[in-house]
VOFI-892821 format. One line per 8 residues: number of its first residue (from 1); their letters; for each residue x, z, y of C-alpha. Coordinates in steps of 0.02 Angstrom, whole numbers, padded with zeros to 5 digits. Layout:
BEGIN
NUM> A> X,Z,Y ~ ...
REM end
This chain:
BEGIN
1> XXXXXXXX> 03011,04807,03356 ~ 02978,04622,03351 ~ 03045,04493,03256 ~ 03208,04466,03356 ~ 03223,04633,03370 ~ 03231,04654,03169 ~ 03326,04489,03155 ~ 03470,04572,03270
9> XXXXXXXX> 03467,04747,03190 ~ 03480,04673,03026 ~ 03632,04570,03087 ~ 03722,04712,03118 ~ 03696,04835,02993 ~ 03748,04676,02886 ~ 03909,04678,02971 ~ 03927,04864,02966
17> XXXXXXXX> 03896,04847,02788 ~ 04032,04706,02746 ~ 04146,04811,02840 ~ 04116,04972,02736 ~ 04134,04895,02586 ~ 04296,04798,02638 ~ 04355,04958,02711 ~ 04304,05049,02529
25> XXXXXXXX> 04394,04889,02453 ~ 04561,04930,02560 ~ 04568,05104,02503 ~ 04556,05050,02310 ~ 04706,04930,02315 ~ 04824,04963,02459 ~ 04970,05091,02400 ~ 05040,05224,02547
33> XXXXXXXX> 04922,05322,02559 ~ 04910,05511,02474 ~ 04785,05563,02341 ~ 04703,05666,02433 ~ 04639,05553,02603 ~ 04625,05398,02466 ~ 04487,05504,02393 ~ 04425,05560,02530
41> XXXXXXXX> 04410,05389,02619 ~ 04319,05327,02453 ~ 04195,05453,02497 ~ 04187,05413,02674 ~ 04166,05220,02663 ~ 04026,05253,02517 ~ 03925,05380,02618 ~ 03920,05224,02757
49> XXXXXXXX> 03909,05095,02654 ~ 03730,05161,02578 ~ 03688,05221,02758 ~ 03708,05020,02795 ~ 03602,04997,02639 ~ 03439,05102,02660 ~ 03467,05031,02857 ~ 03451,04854,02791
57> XXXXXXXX> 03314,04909,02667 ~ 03225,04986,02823 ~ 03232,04822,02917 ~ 03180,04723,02761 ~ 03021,04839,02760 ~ 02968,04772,02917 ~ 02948,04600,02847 ~ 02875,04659,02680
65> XXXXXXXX> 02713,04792,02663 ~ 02783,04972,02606 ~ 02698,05121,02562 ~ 02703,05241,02714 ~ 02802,05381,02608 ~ 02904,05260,02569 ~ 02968,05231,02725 ~ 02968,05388,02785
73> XXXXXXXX> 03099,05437,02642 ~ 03203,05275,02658 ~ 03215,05321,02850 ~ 03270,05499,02804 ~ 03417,05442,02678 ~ 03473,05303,02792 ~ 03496,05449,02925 ~ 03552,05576,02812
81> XXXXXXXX> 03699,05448,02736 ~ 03735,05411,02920 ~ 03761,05554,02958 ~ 03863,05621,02814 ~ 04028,05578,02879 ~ 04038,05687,03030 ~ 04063,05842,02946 ~ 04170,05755,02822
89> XXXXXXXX> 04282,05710,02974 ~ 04289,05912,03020 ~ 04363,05922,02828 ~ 04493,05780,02841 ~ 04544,05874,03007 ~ 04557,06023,02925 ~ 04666,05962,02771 ~ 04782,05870,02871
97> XXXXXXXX> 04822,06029,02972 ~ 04857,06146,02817 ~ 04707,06246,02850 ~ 04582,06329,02701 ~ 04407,06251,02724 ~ 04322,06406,02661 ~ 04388,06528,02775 ~ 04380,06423,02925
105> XXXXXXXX> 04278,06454,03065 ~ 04251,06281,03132 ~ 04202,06227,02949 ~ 04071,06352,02937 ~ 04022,06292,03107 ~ 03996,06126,03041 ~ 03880,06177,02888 ~ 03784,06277,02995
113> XXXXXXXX> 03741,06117,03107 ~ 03729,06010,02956 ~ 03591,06141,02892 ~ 03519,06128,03045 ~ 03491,05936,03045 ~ 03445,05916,02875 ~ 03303,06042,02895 ~ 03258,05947,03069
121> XXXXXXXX> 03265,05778,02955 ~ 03153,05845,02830 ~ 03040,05910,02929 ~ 02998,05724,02994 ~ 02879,05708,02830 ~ 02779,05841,02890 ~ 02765,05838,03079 ~ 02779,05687,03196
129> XXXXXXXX> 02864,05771,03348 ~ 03019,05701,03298 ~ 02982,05525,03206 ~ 02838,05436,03158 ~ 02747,05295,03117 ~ 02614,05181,03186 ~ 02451,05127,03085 ~ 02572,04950,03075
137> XXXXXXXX> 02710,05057,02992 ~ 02829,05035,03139 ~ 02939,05185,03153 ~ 02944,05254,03327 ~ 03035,05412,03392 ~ 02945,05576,03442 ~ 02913,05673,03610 ~ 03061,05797,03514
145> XXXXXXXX> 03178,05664,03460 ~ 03332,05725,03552 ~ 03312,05895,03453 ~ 03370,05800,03300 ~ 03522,05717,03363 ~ 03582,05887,03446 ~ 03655,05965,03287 ~ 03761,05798,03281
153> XXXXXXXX> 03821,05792,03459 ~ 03865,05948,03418 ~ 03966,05930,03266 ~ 04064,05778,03360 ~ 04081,05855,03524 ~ 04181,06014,03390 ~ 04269,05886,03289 ~ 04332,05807,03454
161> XXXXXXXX> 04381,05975,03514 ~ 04465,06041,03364 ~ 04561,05899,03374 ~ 04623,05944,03532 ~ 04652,06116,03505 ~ 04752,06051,03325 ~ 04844,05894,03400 ~ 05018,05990,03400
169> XXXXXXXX> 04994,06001,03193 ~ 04950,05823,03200 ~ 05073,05673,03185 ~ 05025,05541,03355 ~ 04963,05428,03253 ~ 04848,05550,03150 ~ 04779,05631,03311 ~ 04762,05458,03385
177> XXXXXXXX> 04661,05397,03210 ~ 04535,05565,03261 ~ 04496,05511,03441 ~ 04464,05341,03407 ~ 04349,05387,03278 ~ 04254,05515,03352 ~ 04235,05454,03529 ~ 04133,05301,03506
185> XXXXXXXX> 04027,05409,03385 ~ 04008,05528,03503 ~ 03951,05398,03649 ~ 03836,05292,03552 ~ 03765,05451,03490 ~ 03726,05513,03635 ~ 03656,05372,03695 ~ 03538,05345,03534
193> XXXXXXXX> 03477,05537,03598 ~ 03368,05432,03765 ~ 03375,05261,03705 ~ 03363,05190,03542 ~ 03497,05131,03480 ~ 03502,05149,03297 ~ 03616,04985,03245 ~ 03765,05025,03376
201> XXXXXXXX> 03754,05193,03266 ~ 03788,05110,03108 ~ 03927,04970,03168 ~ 04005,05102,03289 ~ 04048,05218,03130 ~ 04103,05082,03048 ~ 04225,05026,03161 ~ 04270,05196,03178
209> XXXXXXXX> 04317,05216,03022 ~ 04412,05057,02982 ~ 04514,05127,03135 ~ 04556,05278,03069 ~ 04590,05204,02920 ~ 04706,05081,02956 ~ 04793,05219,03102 ~ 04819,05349,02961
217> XXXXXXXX> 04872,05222,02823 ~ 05020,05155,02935 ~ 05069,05344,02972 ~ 05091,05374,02819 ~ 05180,05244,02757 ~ 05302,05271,02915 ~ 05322,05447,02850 ~ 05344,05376,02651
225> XXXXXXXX> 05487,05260,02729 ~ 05571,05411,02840 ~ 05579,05483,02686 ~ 05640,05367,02593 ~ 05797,05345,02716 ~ 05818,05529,02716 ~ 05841,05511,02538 ~ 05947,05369,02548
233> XXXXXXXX> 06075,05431,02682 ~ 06079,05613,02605 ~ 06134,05509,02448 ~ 06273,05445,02541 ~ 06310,05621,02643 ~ 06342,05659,02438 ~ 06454,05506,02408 ~ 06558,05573,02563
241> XXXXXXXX> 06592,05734,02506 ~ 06611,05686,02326 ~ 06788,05595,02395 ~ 06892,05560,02242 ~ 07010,05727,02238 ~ 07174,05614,02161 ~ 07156,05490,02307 ~ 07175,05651,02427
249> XXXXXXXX> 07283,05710,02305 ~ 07412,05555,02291 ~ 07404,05485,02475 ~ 07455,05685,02525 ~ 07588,05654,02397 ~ 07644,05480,02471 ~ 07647,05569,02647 ~ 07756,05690,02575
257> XXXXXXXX> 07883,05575,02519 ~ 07870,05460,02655 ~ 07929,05593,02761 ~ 08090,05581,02727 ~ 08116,05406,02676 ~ 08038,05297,02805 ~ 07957,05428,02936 ~ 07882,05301,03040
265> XXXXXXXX> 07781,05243,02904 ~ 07726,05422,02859 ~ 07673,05441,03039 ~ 07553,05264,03005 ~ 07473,05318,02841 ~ 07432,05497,02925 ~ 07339,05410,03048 ~ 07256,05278,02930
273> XXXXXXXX> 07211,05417,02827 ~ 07129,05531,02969 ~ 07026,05356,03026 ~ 06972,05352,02829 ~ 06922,05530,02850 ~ 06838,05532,03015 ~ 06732,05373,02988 ~ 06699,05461,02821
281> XXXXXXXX> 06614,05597,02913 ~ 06544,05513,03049 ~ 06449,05408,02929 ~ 06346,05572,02878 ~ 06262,05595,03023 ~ 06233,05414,03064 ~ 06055,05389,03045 ~ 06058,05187,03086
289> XXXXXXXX> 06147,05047,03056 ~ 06314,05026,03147 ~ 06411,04891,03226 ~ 06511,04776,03083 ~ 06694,04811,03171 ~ 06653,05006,03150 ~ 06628,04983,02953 ~ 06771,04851,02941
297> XXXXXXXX> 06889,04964,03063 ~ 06839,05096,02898 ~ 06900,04991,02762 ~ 07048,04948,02864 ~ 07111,05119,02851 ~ 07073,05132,02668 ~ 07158,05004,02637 ~ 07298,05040,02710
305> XXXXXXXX> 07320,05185,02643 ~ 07282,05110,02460 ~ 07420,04986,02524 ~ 07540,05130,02537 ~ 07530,05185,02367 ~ 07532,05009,02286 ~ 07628,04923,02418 ~ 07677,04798,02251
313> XXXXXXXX> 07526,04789,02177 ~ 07385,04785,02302 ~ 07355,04624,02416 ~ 07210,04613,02547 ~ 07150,04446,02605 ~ 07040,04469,02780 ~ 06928,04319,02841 ~ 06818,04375,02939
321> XXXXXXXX> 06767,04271,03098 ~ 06570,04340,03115 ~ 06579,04514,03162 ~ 06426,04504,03274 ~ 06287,04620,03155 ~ 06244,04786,03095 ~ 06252,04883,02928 ~ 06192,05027,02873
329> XXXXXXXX> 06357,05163,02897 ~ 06463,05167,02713 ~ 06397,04995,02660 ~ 06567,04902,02638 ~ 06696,05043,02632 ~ 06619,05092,02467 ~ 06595,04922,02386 ~ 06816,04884,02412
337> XXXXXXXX> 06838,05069,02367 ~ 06724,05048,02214 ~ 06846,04865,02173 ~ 07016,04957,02188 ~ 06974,05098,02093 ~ 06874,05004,01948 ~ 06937,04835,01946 ~ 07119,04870,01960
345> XXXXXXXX> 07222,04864,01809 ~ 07419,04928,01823 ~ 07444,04823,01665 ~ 07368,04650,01732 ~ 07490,04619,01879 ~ 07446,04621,02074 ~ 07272,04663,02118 ~ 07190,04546,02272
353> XXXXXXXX> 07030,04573,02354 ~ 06974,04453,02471 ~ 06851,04526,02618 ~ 06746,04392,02701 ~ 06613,04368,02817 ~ 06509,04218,02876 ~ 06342,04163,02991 ~ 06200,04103,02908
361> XXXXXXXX> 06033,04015,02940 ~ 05923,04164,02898 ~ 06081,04322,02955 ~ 06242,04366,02904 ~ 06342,04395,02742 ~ 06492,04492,02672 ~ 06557,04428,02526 ~ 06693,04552,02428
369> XXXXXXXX> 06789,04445,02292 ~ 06927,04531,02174 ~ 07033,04474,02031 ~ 06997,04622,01923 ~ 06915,04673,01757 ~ 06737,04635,01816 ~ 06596,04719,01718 ~ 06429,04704,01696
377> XXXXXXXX> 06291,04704,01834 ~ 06157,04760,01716 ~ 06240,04912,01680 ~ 06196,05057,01784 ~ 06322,05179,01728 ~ 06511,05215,01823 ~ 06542,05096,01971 ~ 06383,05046,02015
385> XXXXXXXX> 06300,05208,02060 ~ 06386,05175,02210 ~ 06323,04994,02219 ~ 06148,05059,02168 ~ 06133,05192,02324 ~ 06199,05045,02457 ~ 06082,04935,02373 ~ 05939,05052,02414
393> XXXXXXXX> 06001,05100,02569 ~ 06020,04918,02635 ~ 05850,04881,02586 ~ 05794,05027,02699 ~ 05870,05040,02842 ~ 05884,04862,02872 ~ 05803,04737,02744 ~ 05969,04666,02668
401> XXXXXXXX> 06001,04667,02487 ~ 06161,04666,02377 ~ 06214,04546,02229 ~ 06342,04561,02103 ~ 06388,04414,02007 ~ 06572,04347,01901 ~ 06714,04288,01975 ~ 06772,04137,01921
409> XXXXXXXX> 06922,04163,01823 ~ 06885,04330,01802 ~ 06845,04466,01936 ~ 06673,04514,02034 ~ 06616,04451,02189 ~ 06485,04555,02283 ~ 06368,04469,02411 ~ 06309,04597,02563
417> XXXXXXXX> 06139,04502,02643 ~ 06115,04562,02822 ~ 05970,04469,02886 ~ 05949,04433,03073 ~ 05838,04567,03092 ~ 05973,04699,03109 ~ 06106,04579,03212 ~ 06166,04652,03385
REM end
């Protein structure tokens, strides 16, 4: 190898170890990713970023005089540590697929191979059929050379296939993650078995890794914020069902007695009231946010029938002009229901709740403004449960937040954020 040769392989097994260590550096301090593959892609990045160690050392010993044994041995870790990750790839495969490493055939495969090539690897200190060294100490590979790599091929060439065979246990982007990794390992491999080329080896895996990495970390922080909306709408599948029984109770009353004394508006709150309930249950099994009208339509039949019980007491202001966004389903129905039922006070005179909405430079905003008892926003007790699960909800499903601040002259005004984001 002359000097250009050296100065180029060093280059890159330089680069392959930066990018191991800022790959080992990822897995420390970015969250989202389970216990389990953080420990194991500790592992993984160490194992190549000594491999990309003893292969710099290697090149370092061309410039420098080193002891023949010497050489010999640092050649034998830096392809021992190189190699380490392909069966640790067949165990990732196997975790992510449920499957018990001990009893598995395709692990025990694996060790097999791995046997295999660490016997073939030691043997290089005894025989020169597979690697030796010229009188200058320049490393050179043997008549047999091919016979080493062959356990590897091997062990890629299963990986790749168990893959495969596994992919319907496998998320996309985990199955993806598998073949990206293990195909350029596999062709540069191959390659290195007639034609030296030990540095694509090192910057290959590397690359290969960082992949994987980066393919498995975004699945799983996809799945951790699936979750998290499951979470979040069966929360409000719970605030559906948990209806408040004396609202049933007294608007079935008020339909009663409507019946006789003014049957046309009976016939107005029965229909108001089977809006409220449909949208109620619609809402369950709405897994995205919905137009505006369709939550405002909701809150106009609450309202209304809220209206009919306190026909004396209750006033609703509506000014709402910008209607052109989405909200998460049971975002603003809750917030007035959550104002009428806590910030009401039969002994304080008429209730009003204002209901606006209005365009801004960064979305859209719904502003809910009452004249009631107001309470505290730092408490997390009573009303703002309620205010609590659309706060979390918002922030899921569509990046918009919710503020609750004081009414001037008494009351609470709560600010829905909607940014553009989630417009129609």
């Amino acid at each position: 190898m002359n000097s250009l040769d050296q100065f180029f392989y060093f280059l890159i097994c330089g680069a392959a170890l930066l990018l191991s260590g800022l790959g080992l550096w990822f897995t420390v301090i970015l969250p989202g990713v389970d216990r389990w593959s953080k420990r194991f892609f500790r592992s993984f990045f160490t194992a190549l970023m000594l491999a990309c160690f003893f292969s710099s050392l290697d090149v370092i010993g061309g410039y420098y005089p080193m002891p023949l044994p010497a050489l010999r041995i640092l050649t034998i870790l830096e392809c021992l540590f190189l190699a380490l990750p392909l069966p640790m790839l067949t165990a990732y495969l196997l975790h992510c697929c449920g499957e018990q490493m001990r009893s598995s055939r395709l692990m025990n495969t694996m060790l097999v191979l791995w046997t295999a090539y660490t016997v073939l690897l030691a043997s290089t200190l005894f025989f020169n059929s597979l690697i030796y060294f010229s009188e200058e100490k320049q490393y050179y590979r043997g008549r047999w050379y091919p016979l080493l790599l062959l356990p590897l091929v091997l062990i890629l060439l299963l990986n790749l296939t168990g893959a495969v065979r596994r992919r319907g246990r496998l998320s996309r982007k985990t199955f993806l993650s598998f073949l990206i990794a293990q195909v350029p390992m596999t062709v540069t491999m191959i390659i290195q078995m007639f034609v030296d080329a030990f540095a694509l080896i090192d910057i290959s895996i590397t690359l290969s890794a960082l992949t994987m990495y980066s393919f498995i970390l975004s699945d799983q922080i996809e799945q951790d914020l699936r979750h998290q909306r499951e979470i979040a709408n069966q929360r409000a599948s719970i605030m559906v069902l948990q209806m408040r029984p004396h609202f049933i109770y007294n608007t079935m009353t008020s339909i009663y007695c409507l019946c006789n004394q003014d049957p046309e508006k009976a016939r107005r709150v029965v229909m108001d009231f089977t809006t409220y309930l449909r949208k109620n249950f619609t809402a369950i099994a709405s897994a995205e946010p919905i137009p505006f009208t369709a939550e405002l339509e909701h809150v106009h039949a609450y309202l209304n029938v809220e209206q009919a019980q306190y026909e004396d007491s209750l006033f609703v202001d509506y000014d709402t002009p910008h209607t052109w966004f989405r909200v998460p389903p049971l975002t603003l129905q809750p917030i007035v229901e959550n104002a009428v039922k806590h910030g009401r006070d039969p002994f304080a005179g008429p209730f009003h709740i204002s209901i606006r909405t209005r365009k801004t430079d960064s979305g859209s905003e719904i502003i809910v403004t009452d004249n009631g008892r107001g309470f505290d926003p730092a408490d997390d007790n009573g009303p703002h449960l309620a205010l609590k699960n659309i706060r979390e909800r918002l922030k899921i499903m569509c990046g918009g937040s919710l503020t609750i601040t004081a009414a001037d002259g008494g009351g609470t005004v709560v600010t829905v954020t909607i940014p553009d984001s989630a417009a129609q």
